[in-house]
N, C-alpha and C positions, 0 to 999 in steps of 0.2 A: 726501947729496943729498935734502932735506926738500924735497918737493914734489908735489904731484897732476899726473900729466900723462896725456893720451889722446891715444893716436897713432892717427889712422885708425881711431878705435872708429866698428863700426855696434851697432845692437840692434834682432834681432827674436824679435818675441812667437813664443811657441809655434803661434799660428794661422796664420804668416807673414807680418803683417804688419812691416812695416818701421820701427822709429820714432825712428832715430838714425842718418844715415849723414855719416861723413867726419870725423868731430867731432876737431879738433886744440884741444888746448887746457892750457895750463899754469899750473899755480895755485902759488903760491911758500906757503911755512908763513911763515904771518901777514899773508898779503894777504886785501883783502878785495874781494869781486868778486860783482857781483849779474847773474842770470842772468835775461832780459825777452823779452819775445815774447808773442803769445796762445796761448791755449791751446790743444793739439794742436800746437806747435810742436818739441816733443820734449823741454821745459824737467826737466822730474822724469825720464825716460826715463835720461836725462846724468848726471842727480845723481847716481840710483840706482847708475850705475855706476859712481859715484866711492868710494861703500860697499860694494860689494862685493853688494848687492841684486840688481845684474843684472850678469851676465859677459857681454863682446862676442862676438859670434857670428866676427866679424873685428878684425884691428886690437886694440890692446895699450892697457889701461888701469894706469897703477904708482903706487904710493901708496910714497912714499921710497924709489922706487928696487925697490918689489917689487911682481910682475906679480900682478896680482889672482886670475888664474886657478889660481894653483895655492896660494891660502888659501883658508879659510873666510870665509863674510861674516859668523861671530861675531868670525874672528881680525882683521879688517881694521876691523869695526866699534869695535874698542877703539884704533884710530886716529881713528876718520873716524866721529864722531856726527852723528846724523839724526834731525830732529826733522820729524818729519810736519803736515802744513797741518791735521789734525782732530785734537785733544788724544785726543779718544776712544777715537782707534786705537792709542795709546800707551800713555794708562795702564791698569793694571789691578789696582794697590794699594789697600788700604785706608783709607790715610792720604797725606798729602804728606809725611810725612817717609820712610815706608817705601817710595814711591815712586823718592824722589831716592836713599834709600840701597840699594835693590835691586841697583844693577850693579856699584860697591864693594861691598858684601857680596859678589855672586860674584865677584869679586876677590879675595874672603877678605881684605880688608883688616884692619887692627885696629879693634875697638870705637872709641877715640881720632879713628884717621883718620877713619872713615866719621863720624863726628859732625862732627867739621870742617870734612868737603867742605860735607855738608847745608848747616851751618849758612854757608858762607862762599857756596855758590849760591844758595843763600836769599836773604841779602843781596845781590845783584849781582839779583836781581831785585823785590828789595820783595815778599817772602811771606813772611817769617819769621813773622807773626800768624796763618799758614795751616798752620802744619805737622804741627799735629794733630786737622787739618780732612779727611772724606770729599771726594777731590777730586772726586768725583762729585755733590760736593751746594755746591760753591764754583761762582762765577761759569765761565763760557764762558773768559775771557779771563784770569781766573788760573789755570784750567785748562791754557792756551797757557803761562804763565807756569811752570807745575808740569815740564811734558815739556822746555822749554829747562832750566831747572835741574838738572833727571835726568839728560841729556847731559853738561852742562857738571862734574857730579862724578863721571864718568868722566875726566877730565881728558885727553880726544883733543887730536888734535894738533891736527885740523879740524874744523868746525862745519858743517853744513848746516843752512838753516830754509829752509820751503816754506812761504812766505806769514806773515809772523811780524806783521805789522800788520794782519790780519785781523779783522776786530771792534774793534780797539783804539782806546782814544782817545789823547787828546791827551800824556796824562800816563804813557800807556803804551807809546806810541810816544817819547817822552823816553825813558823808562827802557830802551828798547832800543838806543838811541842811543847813551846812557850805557854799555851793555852793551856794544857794539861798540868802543868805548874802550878800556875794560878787557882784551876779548878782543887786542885787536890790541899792547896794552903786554905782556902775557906771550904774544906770537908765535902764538897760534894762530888759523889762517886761517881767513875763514868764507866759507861759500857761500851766496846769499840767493834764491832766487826769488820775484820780486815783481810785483806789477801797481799797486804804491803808488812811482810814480813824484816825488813828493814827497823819499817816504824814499831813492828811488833818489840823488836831488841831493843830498840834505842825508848822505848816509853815505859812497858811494861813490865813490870814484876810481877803478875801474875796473868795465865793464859790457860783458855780454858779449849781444847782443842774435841772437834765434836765429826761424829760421821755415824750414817745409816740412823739418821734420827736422834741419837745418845751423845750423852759426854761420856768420851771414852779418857781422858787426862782431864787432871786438874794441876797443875806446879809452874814452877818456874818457866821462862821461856827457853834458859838456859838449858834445863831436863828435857821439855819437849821437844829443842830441835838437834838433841844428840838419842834420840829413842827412834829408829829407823821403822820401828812397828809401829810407832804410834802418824810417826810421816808418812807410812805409805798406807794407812788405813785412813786418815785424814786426807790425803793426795794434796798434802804443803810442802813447799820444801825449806830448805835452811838457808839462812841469809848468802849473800852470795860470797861472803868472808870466809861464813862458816860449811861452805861447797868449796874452797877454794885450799880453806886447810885440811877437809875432809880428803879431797886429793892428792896433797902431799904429803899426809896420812902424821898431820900432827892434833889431828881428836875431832871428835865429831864435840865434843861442847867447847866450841872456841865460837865466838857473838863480833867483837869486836875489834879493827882492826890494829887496834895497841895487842892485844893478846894473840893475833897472831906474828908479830913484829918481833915480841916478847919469845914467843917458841920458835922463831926462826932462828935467832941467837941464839938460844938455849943448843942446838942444833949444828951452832955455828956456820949460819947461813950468810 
């Protein structure tokens, strides 16, 4: 049974504040699923729990089928890698290669392997010119590029990224695209928090949109950014294709710009 599920998790902080309550939710290995809302809506609070970061004070979070509370969040972590929205907070090698090879090494892997992962995460992100670069002294945004790699040659079952288009451009948000492909052809599922609703249309098939602590939607991206109650209780909005046709008032579930190209003809525009 490969699959992330949380039954009725809440989570609260040590001060007693509240910041997860009721949260149902089942993630299959090798889906992929982006998690939306604004901020303080309990988006990273969910994830964490999904790594083993934070243990529900109620309510049962299991990672294939085993309840998180009674591992360690280093034991659960070499399922369920987490890549933090600030590179900074990640890394803390001297190099990008020693960075990626850090958690195979503690792995004890062989020489052989860990060069392989390197070199094969490397490639899956366009940094292999970087790996014998101080990643503290490379861009912001290959920085981002350095902590997904590091993850991904632990070779988890699941992926989380917090904010993985952050800074990025054009050419790099392809490449995460790209990534997302690759990740999903050898089964490993990823979890995305995003506020780059773009990326949200153009990756996912499933979106799970969350406010006041809860998941309030679970469906397509398509249903969620044509549901105005579900937009303005999450405070998202719709791509800006799908704001552009909502204004010329050819639908509120239009994603892509072929589909509104398509009802403009239809329209005889």
């Amino acid at each position: 049974m490969n699959r992330i599920e949380l039954r009725n998790a809440y989570f609260r902080y040590p001060n007693g504040f509240t910041a997860n309550e009721d949260l149902n939710l089942v993630i299959e290995a090798g889906e992929r699923l982006a998690i939306v809302g604004q901020n303080g809506a309990g988006k990273t609070t969910a994830v964490k729990m999904m790594n083993g970061l934070h243990k529900p004070f109620k309510g049962e979070v299991f990672i294939d089928g085993k309840n998180t509370k009674d591992y360690t969040t280093a034991q659960i972590a070499k399922h369920v890698g987490y890549v933090f929205q600030n590179p900074d907070d990640q890394i803390f090698n001297q190099t990008v290669f020693s960075e990626i090879a850090y958690m195979p090494k503690y792995y004890k892997l062989s020489p052989k392997e860990i060069k392989e992962r390197v070199e094969e995460a490397a490639r899956l992100l366009s940094i292999e010119d970087f790996l014998d670069k101080n990643p503290f002294e490379i861009p912001y945004v290959i920085r981002k590029f350095v902590t997904i790699a590091a993850v991904i040659a632990t070779n988890p079952r699941y992926i989380i990224l917090d904010e993985p288009t952050a800074g990025q451009d054009m050419k790099g948000i392809s490449i995460l695209s790209g990534l997302l492909e690759v990740l999903e052809e050898k089964e490993i599922g990823v979890i995305t928090i995003t506020h780059d609703m773009e990326f949200v249309a153009d990756n996912f098939k499933r979106v799970v949109a969350m406010a006041n602590k809860r998941i309030i939607a679970d469906n397509t991206a398509r249903d969620i950014f044509s549901r105005d109650e579900i937009l303005e209780q999450s405070k998202i909005k719709r791509t800006q294709i799908g704001e552009i046709a909502g204004e010329l008032g050819l639908g509120k579930d239009v994603l892509y710009a072929e589909e509104l190209v398509e009802r403009l003809k239809k329209r005889g525009l």
